[in-house]
C-alpha positions as CSV (number, residue, x, y, z in Angstrom):
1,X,60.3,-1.4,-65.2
2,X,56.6,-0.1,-65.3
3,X,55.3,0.7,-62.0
4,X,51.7,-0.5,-61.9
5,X,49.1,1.3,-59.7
6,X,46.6,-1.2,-58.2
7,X,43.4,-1.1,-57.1
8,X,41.9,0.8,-59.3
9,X,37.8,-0.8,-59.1
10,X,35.8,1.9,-57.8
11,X,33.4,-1.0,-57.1
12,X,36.3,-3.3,-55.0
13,X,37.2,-2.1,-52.0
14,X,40.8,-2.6,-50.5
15,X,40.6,-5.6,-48.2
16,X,44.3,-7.3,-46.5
17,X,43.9,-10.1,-49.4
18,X,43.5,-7.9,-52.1
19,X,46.4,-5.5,-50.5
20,X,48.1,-8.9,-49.6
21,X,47.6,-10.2,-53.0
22,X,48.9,-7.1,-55.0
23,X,52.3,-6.8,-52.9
24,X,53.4,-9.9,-52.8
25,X,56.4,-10.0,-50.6
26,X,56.4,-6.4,-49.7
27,X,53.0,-7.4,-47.8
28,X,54.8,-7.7,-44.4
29,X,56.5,-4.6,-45.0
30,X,52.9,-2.9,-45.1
31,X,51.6,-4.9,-42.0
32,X,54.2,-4.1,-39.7
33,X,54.0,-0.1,-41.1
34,X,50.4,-0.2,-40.6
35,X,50.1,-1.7,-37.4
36,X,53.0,1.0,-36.4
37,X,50.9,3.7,-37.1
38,X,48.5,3.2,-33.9
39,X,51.9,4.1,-31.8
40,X,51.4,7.3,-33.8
41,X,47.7,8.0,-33.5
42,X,47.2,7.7,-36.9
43,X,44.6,6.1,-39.0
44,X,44.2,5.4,-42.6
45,X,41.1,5.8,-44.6
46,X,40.5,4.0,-48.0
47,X,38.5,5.8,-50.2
48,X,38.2,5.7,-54.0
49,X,39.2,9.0,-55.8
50,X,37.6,9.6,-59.2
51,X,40.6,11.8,-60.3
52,X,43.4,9.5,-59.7
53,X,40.7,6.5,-60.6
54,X,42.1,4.5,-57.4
55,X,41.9,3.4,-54.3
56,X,44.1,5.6,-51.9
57,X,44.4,5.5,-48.1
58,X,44.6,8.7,-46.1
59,X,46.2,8.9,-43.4
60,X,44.6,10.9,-40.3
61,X,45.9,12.4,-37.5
62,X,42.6,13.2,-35.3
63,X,42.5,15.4,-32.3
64,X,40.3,17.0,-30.0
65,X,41.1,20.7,-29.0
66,X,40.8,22.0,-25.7
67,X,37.7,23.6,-26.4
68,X,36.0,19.9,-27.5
69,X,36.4,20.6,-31.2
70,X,37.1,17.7,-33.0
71,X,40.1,18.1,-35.6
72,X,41.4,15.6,-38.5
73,X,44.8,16.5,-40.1
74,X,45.7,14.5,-43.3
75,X,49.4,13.2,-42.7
76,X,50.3,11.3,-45.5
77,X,48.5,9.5,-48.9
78,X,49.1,5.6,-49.3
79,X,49.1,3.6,-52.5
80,X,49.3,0.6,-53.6
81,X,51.8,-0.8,-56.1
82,X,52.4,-4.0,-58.1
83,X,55.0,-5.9,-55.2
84,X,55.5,-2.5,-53.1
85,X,53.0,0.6,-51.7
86,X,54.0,4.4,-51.5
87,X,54.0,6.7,-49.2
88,X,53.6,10.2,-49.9
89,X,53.7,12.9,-47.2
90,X,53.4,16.9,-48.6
91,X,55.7,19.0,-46.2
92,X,54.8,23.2,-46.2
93,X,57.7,24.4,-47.8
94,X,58.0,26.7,-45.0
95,X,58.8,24.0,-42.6
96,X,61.8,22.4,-45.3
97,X,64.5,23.5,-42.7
98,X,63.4,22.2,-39.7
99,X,62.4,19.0,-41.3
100,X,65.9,18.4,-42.5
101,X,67.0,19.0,-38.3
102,X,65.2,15.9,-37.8
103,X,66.7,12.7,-36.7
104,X,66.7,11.1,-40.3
105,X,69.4,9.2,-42.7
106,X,71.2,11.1,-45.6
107,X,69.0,9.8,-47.8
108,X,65.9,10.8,-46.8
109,X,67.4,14.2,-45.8
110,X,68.7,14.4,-49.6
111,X,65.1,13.9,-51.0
112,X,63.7,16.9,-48.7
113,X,66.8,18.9,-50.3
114,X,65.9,17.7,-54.1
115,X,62.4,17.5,-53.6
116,X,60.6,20.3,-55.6
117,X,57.3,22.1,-55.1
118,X,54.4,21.1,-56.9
119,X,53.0,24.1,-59.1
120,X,51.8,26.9,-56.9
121,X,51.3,24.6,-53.7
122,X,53.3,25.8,-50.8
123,X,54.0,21.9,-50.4
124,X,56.8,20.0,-51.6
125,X,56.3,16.0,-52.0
126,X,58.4,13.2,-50.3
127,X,57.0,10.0,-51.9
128,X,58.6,6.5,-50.7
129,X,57.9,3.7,-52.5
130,X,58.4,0.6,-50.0
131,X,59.6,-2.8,-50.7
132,X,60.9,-3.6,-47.2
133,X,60.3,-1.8,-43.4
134,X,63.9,-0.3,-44.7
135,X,62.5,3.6,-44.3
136,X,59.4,2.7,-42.1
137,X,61.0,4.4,-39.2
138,X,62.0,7.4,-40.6
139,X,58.4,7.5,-42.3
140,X,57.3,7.5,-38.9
141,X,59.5,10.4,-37.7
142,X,58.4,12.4,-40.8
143,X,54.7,11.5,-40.1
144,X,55.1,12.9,-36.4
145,X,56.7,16.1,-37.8
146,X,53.6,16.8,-40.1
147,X,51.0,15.9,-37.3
148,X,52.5,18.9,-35.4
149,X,52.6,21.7,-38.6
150,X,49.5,23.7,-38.6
């Protein structure tokens, strides 16, 4: 099956029909994760990158540190598929063990395990590609985790 990356007009930005339209029935799946994410202080912003010639959401963890400063930390990347969306969150390599202590099903815990670095980044990828809320819980947990790695 080819996976197809939607909403790729630099000149159409992502609106809930065109997001609704492109997922099909994996829309309410996206709803209910998005609307989740205020629980989590996090927001996503849509922006159009030239070098992956798409739309992608970012999503920000924004803070304000005791001395007033104000502080955005990128939490996880968002795309959207043909019927489904993905979720991509970059863990520090360094932080591999104690992200497999966290309260998470085998097979998420297996993808941190198999998950390889990406070149010379000191990250390694865990990309979810939704259909259903299935994994949106433990995509929260994981979303917490990297909110708190500096």
């Amino acid at each position: 099956m080819d996976e197809q990356q939607l909403l790729r007009d630099p000149g159409v930005e992502p609106t809930n029909e065109t997001i609704a339209e492109g997922l099909g029935a994996s829309y309410g799946a996206y709803v209910k994760f998005i609307e989740g994410l205020e629980k989590h202080d996090i927001q996503v912003d849509w922006r159009y990158y030239n070098d992956g010639k798409a739309w992608l959401g970012k999503g920000l963890y924004k803070w304000v540190t005791t001395r007033g400063t104000q502080k955005e930390a990128t939490v996880f990347w968002l795309s959207i598929w043909e019927g489904f969306f993905k979720v991509s969150i970059f863990i520090p390599k360094k932080a591999r063990a104690d992200a497999l202590n966290l309260s998470l099903g085998d097979e998420v815990k297996t993808m941190i395990t198999n998950s390889e670095q990406i070149g010379k980044l000191k990250f390694f990828p865990l990309v979810f590609s939704l259909y259903s809320d299935e994994l949106i819980d433990e995509i929260y947990t994981l979303a917490d985790f990297r909110k708190n790695i500096k």
